[in-house]
C-alpha positions in Angstrom: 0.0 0.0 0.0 3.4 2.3 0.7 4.2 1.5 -2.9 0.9 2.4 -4.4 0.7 6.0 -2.2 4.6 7.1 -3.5 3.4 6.1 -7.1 -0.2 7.2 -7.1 -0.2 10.8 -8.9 2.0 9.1 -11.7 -0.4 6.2 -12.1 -3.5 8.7 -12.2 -1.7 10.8 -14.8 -0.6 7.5 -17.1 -4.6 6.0 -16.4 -6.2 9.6 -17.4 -4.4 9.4 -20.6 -5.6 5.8 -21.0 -9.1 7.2 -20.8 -8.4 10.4 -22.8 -7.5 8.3 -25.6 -10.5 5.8 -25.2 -12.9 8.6 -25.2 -11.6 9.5 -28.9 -11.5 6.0 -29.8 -15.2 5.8 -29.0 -16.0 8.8 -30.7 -14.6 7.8 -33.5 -16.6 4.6 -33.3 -19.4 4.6 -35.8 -20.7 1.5 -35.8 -22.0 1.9 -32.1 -25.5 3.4 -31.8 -25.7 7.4 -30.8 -26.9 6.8 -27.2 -24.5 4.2 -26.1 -21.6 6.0 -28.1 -22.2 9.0 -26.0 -22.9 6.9 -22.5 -19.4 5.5 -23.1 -17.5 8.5 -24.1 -19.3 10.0 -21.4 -18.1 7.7 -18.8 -14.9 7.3 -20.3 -14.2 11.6 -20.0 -15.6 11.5 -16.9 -13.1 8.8 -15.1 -10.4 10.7 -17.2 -11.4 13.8 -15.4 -12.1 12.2 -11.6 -8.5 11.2 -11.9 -7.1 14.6 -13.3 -9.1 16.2 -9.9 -8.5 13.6 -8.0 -4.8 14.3 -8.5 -5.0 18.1 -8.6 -6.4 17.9 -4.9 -3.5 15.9 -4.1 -0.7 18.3 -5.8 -2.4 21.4 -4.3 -3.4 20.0 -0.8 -1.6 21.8 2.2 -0.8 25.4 -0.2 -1.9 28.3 1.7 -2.3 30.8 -1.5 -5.8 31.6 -2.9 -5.4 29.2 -6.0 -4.9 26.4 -3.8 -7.3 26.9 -1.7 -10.5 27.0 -4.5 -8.5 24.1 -6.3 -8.3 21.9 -3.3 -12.1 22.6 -2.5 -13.8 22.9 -6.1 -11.3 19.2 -7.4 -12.4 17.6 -4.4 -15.9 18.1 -5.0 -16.1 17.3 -8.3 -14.2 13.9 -6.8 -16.9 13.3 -4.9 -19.5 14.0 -7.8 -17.8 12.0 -10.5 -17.7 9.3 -7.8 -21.8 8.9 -8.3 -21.6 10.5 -11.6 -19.9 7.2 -13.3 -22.7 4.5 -11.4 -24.7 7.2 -12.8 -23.3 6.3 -16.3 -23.5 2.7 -15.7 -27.2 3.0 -15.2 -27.8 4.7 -18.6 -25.6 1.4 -20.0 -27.8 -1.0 -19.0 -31.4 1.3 -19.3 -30.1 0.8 -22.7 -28.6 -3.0 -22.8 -31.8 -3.9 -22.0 -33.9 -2.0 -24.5 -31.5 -2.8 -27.6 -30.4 -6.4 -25.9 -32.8 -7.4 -23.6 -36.3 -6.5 -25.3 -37.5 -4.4 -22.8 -39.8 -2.0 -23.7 -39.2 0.7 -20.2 -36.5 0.4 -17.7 -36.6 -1.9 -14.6 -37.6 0.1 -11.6 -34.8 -0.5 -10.0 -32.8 1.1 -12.7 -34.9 4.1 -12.3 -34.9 4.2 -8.5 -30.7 4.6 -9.7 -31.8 7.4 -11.2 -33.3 9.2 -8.6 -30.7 8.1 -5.7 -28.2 9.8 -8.1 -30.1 13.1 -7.4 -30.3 12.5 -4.3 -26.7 12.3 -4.1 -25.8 15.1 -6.1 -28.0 17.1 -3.6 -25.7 15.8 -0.4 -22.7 16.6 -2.2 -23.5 20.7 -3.1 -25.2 20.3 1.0 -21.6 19.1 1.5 -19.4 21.8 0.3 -21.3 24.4 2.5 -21.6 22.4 5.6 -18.9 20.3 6.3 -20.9 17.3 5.8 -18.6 14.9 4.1 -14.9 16.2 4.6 -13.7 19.6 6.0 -10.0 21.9 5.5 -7.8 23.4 8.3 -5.8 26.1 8.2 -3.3 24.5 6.5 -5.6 24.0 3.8 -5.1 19.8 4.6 -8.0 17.7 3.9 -9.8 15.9 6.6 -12.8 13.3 6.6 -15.8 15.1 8.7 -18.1 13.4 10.8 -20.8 12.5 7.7 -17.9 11.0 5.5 -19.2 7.2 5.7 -22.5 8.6 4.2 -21.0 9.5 1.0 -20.6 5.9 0.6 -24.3 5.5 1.0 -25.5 6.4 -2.3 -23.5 5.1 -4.6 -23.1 1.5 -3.1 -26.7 1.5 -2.8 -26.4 2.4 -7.3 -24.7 -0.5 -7.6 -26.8 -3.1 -4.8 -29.8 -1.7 -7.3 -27.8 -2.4 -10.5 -26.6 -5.7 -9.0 -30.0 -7.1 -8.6 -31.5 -5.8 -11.9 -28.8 -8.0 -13.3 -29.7 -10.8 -10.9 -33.7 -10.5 -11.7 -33.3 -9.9 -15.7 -30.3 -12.8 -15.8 -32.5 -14.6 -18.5 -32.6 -11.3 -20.8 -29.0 -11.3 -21.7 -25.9 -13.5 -22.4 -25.1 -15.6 -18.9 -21.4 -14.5 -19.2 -22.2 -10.9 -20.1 -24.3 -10.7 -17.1 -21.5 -12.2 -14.5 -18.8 -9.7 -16.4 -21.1 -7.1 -15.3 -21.8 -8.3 -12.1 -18.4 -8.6 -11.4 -17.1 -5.4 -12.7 -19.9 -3.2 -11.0 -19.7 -4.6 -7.5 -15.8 -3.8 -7.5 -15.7 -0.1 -6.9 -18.6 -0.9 -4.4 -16.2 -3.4 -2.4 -13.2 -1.2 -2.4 -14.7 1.9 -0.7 -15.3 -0.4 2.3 -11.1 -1.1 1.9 -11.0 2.9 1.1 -12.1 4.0 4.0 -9.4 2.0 6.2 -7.0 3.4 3.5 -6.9 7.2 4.3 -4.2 9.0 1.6 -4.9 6.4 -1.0 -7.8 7.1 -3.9 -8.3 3.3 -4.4 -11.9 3.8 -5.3 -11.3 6.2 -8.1 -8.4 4.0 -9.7 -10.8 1.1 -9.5 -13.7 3.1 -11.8 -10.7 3.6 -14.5 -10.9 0.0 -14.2 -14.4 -0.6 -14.4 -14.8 2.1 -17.3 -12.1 0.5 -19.5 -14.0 -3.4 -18.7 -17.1 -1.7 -20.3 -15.2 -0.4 -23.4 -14.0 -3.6 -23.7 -17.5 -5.2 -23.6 -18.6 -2.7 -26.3 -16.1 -3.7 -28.8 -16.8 -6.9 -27.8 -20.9 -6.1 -28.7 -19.6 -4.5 -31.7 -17.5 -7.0 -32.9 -20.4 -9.9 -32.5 -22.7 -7.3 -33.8 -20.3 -6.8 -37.4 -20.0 -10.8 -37.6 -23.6 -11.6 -37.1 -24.5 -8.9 -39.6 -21.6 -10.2 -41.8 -22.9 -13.5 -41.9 -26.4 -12.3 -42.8 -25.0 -10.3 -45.4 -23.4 -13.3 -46.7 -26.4 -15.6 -46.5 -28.6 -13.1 -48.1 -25.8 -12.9 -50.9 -25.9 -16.5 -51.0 -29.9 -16.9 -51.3 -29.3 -14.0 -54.2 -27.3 -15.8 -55.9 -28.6 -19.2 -55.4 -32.1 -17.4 -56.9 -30.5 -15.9 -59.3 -28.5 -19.3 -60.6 -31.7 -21.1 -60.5 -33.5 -18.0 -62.5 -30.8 -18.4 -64.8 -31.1 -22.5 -65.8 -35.0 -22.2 -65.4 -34.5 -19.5 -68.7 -32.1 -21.4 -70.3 -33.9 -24.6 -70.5 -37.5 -23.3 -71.3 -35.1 -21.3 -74.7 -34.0 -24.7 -74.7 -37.3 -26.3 -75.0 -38.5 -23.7 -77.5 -35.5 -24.6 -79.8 -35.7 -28.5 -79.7 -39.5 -28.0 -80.0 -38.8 -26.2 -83.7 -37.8 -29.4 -84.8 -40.4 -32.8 -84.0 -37.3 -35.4 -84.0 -34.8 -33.7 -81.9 -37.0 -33.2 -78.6 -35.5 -32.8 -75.4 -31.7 -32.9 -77.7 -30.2 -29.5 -76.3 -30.9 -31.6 -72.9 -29.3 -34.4 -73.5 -26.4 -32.8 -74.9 -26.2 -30.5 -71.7 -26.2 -33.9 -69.3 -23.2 -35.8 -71.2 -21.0 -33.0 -71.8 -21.0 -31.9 -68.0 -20.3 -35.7 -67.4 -17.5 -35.8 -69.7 -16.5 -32.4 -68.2 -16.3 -34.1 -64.7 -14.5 -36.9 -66.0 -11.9 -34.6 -67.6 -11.4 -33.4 -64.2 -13.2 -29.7 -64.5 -14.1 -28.0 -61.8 -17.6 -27.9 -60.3 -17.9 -24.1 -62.1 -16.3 -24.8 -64.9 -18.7 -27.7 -65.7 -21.6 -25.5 -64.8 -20.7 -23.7 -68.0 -19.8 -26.1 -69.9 -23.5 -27.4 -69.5 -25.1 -24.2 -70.0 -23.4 -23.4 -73.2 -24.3 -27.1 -74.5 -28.0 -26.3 -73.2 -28.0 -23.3 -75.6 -25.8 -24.7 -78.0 -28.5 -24.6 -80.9 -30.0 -21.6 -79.9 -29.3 -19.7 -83.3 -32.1 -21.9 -85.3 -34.1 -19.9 -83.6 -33.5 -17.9 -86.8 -34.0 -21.0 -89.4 -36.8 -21.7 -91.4 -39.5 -24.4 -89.4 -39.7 -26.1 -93.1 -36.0 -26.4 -93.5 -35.1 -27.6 -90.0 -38.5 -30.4 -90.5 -37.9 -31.1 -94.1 -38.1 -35.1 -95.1 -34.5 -36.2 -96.6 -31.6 -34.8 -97.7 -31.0 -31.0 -97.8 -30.7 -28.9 -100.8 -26.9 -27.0 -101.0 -29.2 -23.8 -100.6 -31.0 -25.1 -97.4 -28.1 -26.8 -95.7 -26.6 -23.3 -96.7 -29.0 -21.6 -93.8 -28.6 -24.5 -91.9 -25.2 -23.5 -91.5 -25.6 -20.5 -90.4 -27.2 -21.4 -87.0 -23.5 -21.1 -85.2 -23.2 -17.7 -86.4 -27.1 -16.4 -85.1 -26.6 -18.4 -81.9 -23.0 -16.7 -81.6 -24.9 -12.7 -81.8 -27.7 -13.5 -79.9 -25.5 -15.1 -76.8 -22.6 -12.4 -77.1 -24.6 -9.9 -75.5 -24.2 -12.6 -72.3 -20.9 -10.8 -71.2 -21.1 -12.5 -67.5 -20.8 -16.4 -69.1 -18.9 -15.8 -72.5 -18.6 -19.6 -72.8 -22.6 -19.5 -74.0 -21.5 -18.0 -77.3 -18.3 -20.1 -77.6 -20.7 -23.1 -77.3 -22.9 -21.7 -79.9 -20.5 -20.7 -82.7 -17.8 -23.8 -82.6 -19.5 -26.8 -82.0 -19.9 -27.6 -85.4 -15.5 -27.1 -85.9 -14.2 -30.2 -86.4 -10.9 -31.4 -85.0 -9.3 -31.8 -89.1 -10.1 -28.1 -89.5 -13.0 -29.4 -92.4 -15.8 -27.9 -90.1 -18.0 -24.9 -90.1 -18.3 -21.6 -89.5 -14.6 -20.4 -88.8 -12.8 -24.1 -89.7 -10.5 -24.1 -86.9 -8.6 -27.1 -86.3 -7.5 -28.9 -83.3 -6.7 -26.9 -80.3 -7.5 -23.8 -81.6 -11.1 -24.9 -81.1 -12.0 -24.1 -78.0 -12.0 -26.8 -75.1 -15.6 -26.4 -74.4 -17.0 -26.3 -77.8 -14.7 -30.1 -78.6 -16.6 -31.2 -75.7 -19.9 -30.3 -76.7 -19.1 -31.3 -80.3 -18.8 -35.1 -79.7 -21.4 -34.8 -77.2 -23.9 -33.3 -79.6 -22.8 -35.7 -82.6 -23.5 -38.6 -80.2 -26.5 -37.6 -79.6 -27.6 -36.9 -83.2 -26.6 -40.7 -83.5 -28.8 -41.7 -81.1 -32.1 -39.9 -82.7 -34.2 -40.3 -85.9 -33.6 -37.6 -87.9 -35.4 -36.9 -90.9 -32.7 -37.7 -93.3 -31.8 -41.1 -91.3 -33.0 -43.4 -88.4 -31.4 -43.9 -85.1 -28.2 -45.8 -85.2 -27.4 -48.9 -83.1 -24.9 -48.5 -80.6 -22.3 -50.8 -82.6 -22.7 -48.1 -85.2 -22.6 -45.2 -82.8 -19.5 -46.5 -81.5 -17.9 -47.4 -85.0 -18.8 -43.6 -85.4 -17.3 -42.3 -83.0 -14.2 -44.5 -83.2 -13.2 -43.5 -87.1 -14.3 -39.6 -86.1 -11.2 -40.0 -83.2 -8.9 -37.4 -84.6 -11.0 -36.1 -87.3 -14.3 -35.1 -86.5 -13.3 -35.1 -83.0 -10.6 -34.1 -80.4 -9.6 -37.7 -79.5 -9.4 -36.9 -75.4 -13.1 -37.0 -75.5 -13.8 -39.2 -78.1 -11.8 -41.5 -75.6 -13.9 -39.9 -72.3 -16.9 -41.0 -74.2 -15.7 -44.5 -75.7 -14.9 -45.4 -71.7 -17.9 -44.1 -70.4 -20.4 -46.0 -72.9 -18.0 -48.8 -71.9 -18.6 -49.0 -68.5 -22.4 -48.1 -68.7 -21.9 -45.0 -67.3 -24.0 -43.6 -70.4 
């Protein structure tokens, strides 16, 4: 106790600063709501100053000049003011804990009896300074504790009994270790001034509020930073369900365009389908990602999309094709290609649509680029597609048997088709995976 009495006016002076500079912090804060930024900074000023005072009536105790004399009497009762001023604060904390927190629609009576015992108090303190009540001077302008000192102790213990079992009663209201944390850190100043006033010469009690003020900045931050995670995570989740809506927005459109493109031609219904399952399965087997085959089946999906702009008699007519038709035929790749483009988001729509009639030799259509310079995508949906066609009547053939399909696909290894998936494919249908 020797040790703490040499050092005290230093460790004031270091704590104020501590509390000057979380005062600004909380200012500063703008996540925190208005009232419980201002409660803090309040509180957090107003340790700051009970410290600065405290010290000052320390530094100008026993100075016989008119300065010290107002000093010693005006810092000392503001000592004894901030001393019930910052249970004072307290009390506005959890008014509002509870409201924000705790779902309460008024404050606990307790809370508000607080309220008035902190009047009351402030009322025995100006009594105070004109009667003697709590402490008294000498000539030597030296403090001394007056007969009435222990009831300065009164009110503000009594604050904190009141604070103490509002916590106790509305437990169930808040988090079970918020509400021992508080308990704890409340009833500490409380059980010091009984030590305090064995302790003349020492200001244990207002060195224990520092405390107690930096424990609730501490549980702010800690509010705050729950607060930012729980409203991160709903942020995410709501970001999530966006795009989860928007995803399944997304394939709902592309497979009723589908539908209305397979349903242009009567032998090819439910082919942009089809297509769109066996090229995400060779996809998966060639080791794409879960994304990356995700586009690869959309852009099969709309992979004919640019008939759209064919003639219904030229895409149904019985037999062969005229030059001129298959002519228009042709240039399906190129219409699907314009109206996809405008898709900037998935560019691998209009890759789909333009090149999956390329053939690996170079010998196919519109752009006749040859092997790799086809893009991976479009190879994929190329054999995909052509297997397919195999597998359907067609107006100019019937369905092939899967001997034939195979033979097919075997001699187009190389030619027609990059030979990686023309192998994919061969090991699939080999292992009944198709």
């Amino acid at each position: 106790m020797a040790l703490l009495k040499a050092y005290q006016l230093d460790l004031m002076l270091y704590m104020s600063g501590i509390c000057g500079v979380l005062t600004f912090m909380t200012l500063l804060t703008e996540a925190l709501s208005s009232r419980r930024k201002s409660i803090l900074a309040l509180m957090e000023l107003s340790a700051m100053l009970l410290l600065l005072f405290d010290r000052a009536s320390y530094l100008y105790r026993g100075g016989t000049d008119d300065l010290s004399y107002l000093m010693v009497r005006f810092c000392n009762g503001l000592v004894f003011f901030l001393s019930i001023f910052i249970p004072h604060l307290v009390t506005l904390y959890l008014k509002d804990l509870y409201r924000n927190e705790g779902g309460l629609t008024s404050a606990p009576r307790a809370l508000k009896a607080c309220e008035l015992l902190f009047y009351a108090g402030t009322v025995l303190i100006v009594v105070s300074q004109f009667t003697g009540l709590y402490y008294i001077f000498d000539q030597q302008n030296v403090y001394y504790r007056a007969a009435g000192y222990p009831l300065s102790y009164v009110v503000p213990v009594l604050i904190v009994l009141l604070q103490e079992l509002t916590l106790l009663r509305q437990r169930e209201r808040l988090n079970g270790g918020l509400v021992r944390s508080l308990m704890l850190s409340i009833a500490l100043p409380a059980l010091v001034s009984v030590v305090q006033i064995y302790c003349y010469g020492v200001s244990l009690t207002s060195v224990t509020m520092v405390f107690v003020v930096i424990v609730f900045y501490i549980y702010a931050l800690r509010d705050l930073s729950k607060a930012v995670k729980e409203a991160r995570h709903s942020e995410l989740e709501t970001l999530r369900k966006s795009e989860r809506r928007e995803a399944a927005m997304f394939e709902q459109t592309a497979e009723a365009l589908a539908g209305a493109i397979d349903a242009k031609d009567r032998y090819t219904h439910g082919h942009s389908t089809r297509v769109a399952a066996l090229s995400r399965r060779m996809a998966e087997e060639a080791g794409f990602s879960e994304h990356d085959c995700d586009q690869i089946y959309f852009a099969a999906l709309l992979h004919d999309v640019g008939k759209i702009g064919v003639a219904d008699e030229i895409i149904n007519k019985e037999g062969r094709l005229t030059d001129e038709e298959f002519a228009q035929i042709k240039r399906h790749p190129l219409l699907g290609y314009q109206i996809l483009s405008n898709i900037r988001q998935s560019p691998l729509l209009s890759v789909g649509a333009r090149c999956h009639h390329e053939r690996y030799d170079g010998t196919g259509y519109p752009d006749g680029l040859r092997g790799e310079e086809i893009p991976e995508a479009a190879r994929i949906i190329a054999v995909a597609d052509a297997y397919d066609a195999m597998n359907s009547t067609r107006s100019y053939r019937g369905q092939l048997s899967p001997e034939k399909a195979r033979r097919e696909l075997l001699e187009g290894r190389g030619r027609q088709f990059d030979p990686k998936y023309a192998d994919i494919l061969l090991r699939l249908l080999d292992e009944g995976k198709v």
